[in-house]
C-alpha positions as CSV (number, residue, x, y, z in Angstrom):
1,X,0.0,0.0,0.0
2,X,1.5,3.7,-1.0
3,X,1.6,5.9,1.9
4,X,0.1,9.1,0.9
5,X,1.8,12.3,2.2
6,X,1.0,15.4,3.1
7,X,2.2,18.6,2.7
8,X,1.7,22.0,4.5
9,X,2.6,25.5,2.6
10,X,2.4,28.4,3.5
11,X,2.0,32.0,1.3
12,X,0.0,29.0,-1.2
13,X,-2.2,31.5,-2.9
14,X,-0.2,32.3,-5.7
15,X,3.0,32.4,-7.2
16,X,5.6,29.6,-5.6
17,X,3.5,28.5,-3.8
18,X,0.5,27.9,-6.1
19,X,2.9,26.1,-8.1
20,X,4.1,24.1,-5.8
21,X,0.8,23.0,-4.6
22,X,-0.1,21.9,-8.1
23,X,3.4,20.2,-8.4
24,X,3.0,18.1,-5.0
25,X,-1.0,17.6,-6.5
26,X,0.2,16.2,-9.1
27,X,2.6,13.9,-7.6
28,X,-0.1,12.4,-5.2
29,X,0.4,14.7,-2.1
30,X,-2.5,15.7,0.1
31,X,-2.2,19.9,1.0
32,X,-2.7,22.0,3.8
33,X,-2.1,25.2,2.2
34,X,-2.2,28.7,4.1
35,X,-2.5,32.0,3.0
36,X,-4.2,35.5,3.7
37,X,-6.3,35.5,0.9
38,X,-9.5,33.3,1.5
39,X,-10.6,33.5,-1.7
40,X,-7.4,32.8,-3.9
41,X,-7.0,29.6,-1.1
42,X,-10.8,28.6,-2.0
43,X,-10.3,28.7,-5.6
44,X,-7.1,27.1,-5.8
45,X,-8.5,23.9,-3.8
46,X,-11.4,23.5,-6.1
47,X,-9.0,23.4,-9.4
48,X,-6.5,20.8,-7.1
49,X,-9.2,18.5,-5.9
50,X,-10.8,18.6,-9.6
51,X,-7.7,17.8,-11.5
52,X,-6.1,15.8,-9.1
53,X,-8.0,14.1,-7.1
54,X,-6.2,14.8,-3.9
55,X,-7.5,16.0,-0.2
56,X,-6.3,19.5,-0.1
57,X,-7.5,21.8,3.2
58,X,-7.2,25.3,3.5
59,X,-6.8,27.8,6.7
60,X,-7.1,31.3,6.0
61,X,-3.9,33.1,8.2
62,X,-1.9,35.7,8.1
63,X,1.9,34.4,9.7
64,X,2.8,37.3,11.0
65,X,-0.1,36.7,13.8
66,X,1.8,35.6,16.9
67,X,-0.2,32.6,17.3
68,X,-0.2,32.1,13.5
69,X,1.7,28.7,14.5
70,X,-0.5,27.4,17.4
71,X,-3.7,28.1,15.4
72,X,-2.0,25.8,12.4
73,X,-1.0,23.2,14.9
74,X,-4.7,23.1,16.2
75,X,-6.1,22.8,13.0
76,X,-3.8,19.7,11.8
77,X,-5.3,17.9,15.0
78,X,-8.6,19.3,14.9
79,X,-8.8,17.4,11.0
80,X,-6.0,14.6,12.1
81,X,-3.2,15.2,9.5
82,X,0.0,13.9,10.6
83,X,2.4,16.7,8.3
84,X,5.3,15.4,6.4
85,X,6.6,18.3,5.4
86,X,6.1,22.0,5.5
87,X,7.4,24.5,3.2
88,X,7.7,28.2,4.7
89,X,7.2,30.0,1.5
90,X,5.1,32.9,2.9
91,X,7.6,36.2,2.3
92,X,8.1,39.7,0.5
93,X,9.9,42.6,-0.4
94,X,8.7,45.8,0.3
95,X,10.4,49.1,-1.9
96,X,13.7,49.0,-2.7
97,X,14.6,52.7,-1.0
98,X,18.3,53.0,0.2
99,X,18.8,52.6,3.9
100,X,18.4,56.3,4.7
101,X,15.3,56.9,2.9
102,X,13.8,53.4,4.2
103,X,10.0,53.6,5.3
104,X,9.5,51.7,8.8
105,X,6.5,50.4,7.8
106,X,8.1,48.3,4.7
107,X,10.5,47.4,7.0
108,X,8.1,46.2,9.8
109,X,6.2,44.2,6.6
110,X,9.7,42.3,5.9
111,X,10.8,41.3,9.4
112,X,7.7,40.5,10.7
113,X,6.8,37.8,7.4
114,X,9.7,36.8,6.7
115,X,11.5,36.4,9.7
116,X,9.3,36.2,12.6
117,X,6.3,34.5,10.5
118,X,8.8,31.5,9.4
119,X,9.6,31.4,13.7
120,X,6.0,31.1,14.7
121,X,5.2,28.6,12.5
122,X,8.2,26.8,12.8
123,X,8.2,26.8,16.3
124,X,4.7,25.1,16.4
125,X,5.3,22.6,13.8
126,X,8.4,21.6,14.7
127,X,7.1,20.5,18.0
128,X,4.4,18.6,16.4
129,X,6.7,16.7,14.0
130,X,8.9,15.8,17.1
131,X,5.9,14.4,18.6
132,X,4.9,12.8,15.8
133,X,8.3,11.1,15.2
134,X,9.1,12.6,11.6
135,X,9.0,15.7,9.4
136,X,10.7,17.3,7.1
137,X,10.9,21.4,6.7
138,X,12.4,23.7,3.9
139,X,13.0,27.1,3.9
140,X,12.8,29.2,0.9
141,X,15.3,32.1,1.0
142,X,16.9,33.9,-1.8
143,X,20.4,34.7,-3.7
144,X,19.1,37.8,-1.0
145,X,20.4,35.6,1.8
146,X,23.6,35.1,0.2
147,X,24.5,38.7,-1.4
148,X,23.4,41.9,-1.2
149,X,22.8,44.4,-3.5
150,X,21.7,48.5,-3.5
151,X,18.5,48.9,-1.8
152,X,17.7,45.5,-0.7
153,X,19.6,46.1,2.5
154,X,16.1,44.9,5.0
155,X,15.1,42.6,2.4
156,X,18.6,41.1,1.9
157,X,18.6,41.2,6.3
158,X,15.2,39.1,6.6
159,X,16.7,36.2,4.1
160,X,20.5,36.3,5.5
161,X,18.5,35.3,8.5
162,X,16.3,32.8,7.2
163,X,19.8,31.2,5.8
164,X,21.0,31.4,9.1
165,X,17.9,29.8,10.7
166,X,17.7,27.3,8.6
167,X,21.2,25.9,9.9
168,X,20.4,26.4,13.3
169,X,17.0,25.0,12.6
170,X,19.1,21.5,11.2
171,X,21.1,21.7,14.1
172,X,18.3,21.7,16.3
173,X,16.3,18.9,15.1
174,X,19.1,16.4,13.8
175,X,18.5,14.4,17.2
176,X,14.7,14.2,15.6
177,X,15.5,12.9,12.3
178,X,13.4,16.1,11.0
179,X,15.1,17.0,7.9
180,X,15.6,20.4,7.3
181,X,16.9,22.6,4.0
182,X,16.5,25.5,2.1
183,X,16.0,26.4,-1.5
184,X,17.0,30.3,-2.0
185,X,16.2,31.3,-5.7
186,X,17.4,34.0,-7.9
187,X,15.2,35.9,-9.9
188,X,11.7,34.7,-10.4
189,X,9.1,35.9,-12.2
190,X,5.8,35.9,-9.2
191,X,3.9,38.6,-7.4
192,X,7.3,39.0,-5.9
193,X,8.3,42.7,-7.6
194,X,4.6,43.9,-8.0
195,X,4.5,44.1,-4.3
196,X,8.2,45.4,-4.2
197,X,7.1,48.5,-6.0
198,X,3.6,48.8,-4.3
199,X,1.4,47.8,-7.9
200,X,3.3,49.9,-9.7
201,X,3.1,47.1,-13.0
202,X,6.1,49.7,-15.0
203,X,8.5,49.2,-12.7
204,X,8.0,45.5,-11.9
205,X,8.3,44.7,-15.5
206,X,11.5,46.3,-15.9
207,X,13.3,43.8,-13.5
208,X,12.5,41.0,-15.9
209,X,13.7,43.1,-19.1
210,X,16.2,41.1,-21.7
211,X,16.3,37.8,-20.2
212,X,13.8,34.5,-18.9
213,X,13.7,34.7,-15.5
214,X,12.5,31.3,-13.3
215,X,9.1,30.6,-13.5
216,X,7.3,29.8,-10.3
217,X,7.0,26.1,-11.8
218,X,10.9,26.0,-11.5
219,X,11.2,26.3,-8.0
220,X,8.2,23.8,-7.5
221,X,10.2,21.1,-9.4
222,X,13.4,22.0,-7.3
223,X,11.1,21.6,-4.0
224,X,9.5,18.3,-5.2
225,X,12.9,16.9,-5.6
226,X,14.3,18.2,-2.1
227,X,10.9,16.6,-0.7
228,X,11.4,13.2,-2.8
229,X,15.1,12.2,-2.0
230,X,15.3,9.1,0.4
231,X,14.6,9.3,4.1
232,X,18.5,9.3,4.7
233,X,19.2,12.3,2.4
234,X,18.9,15.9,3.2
235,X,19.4,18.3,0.8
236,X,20.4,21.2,3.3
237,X,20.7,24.1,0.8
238,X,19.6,24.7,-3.2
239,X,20.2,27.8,-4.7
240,X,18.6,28.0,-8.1
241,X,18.9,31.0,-10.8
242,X,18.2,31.7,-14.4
243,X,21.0,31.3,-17.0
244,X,21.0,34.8,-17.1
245,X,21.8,35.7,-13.7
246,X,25.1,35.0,-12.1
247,X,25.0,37.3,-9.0
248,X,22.0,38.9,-6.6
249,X,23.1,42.1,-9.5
250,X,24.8,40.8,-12.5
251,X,22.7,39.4,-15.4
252,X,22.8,39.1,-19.3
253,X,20.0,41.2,-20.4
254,X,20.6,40.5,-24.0
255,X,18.3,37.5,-24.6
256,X,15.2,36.1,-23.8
257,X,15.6,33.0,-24.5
């Protein structure tokens, strides 16, 4: 008999982590997917469940809730999912101002998503998959978390952390057996730079000019092979970019193709 899995992702109502949903769909996974957007989460279960055939549950939440993790945890037992794995895609950039000219706000948007939203959930789930005697995590960070690069200095900040919680995090739960990784991609082509620039579509468009950036369908391939490995393999880190890009600020905007 084939076990049937199930993953948890967070940020799943568009972008990465639609795709990914539809990836691990596809593959035979049931879903717990999060988001803040009810309505995205609602739509996005119907297409899964009709194509695919697999359960999929949704919880409207916003991570950056302090109990964002405790309410998750509650609703896994509540509907009796054991989690295999849980990918903590929920993030964002927010403007790209130099540090001087910085707004607080944008700043308070990035550190409390990225950072402390990944610790509360985390946290929670963790503990669960301790209890439950397996799990698996991943992290997605950013070329961000490696490098920086004029005006993403908060941005850049929130992922150099998530790099460096995702080690501790490995550290932590290697007595577990809870595998934990991270998959930091370059330049993709999501929501991600719409709500950089605050909806303004002119400028978002121009960070994609001249080359193919990485489809949110590329990271979801890389994240179903992290999640597929053997039970004995951890693939701690991946960090995926377009042909084009060879730094966080250095691409070849001469092609498309």
């Amino acid at each position: 008999m084939i076990q049937i899995k199930t993953a948890i992702i967070t940020g799943a109502s568009s972008g990465i982590g639609e795709a990914t949903a539809k990836q691990f769909a596809r593959g035979g996974w049931n879903l717990v997917l999060t988001a803040r957007r009810k309505e995205k989460l609602e739509s996005l279960k119907a297409q899964l469940e009709r194509d695919f055939d697999q359960k999929t549950f949704i919880l409207q939440q916003d991570v950056r809730e302090t109990d964002s993790g405790d309410v998750l945890v509650n609703f896994l037992r509540e509907s009796n999912i054991k989690p295999d794995l849980l990918i903590n895609n929920a993030g964002l950039a927010v403007g790209a101002s130099p540090i001087q000219q910085g707004m607080i706000d944008d700043w308070e948007r990035m550190i409390d998503t990225n950072i402390k939203g990944l610790l509360y959930v985390s946290r929670a789930i963790s503990a669960l998959m301790i209890e439950q005697g397996f799990g698996h995590i991943i992290n997605i960070g950013s070329i961000a978390g490696k490098e920086a690069y004029p005006g993403g200095n908060v941005y850049c900040a929130t992922k150099h952390a998530v790099e460096g919680l995702t080690k501790a995090m490995r550290m932590d739960l290697l007595p577990y057996g809870i595998r934990v990784g991270q998959l930091a991609p370059g330049a993709a082509e999501t929501e991600f730079s719409l709500v950089r620039f605050k909806g303004d579509q002119t400028k978002a468009a121009k960070v994609y000019d001249g080359f193919k950036p990485l489809s949110p369908a590329d990271i979801a391939d890389a994240l179903w092979y992290m999640a597929n490995v053997p039970p004995h393999v951890n693939i701690n880190d991946i960090l995926i970019m377009p042909t084009a890009q060879a730094s966080s600020a250095y691409f070849n905007r001469k092609t498309n193709s």
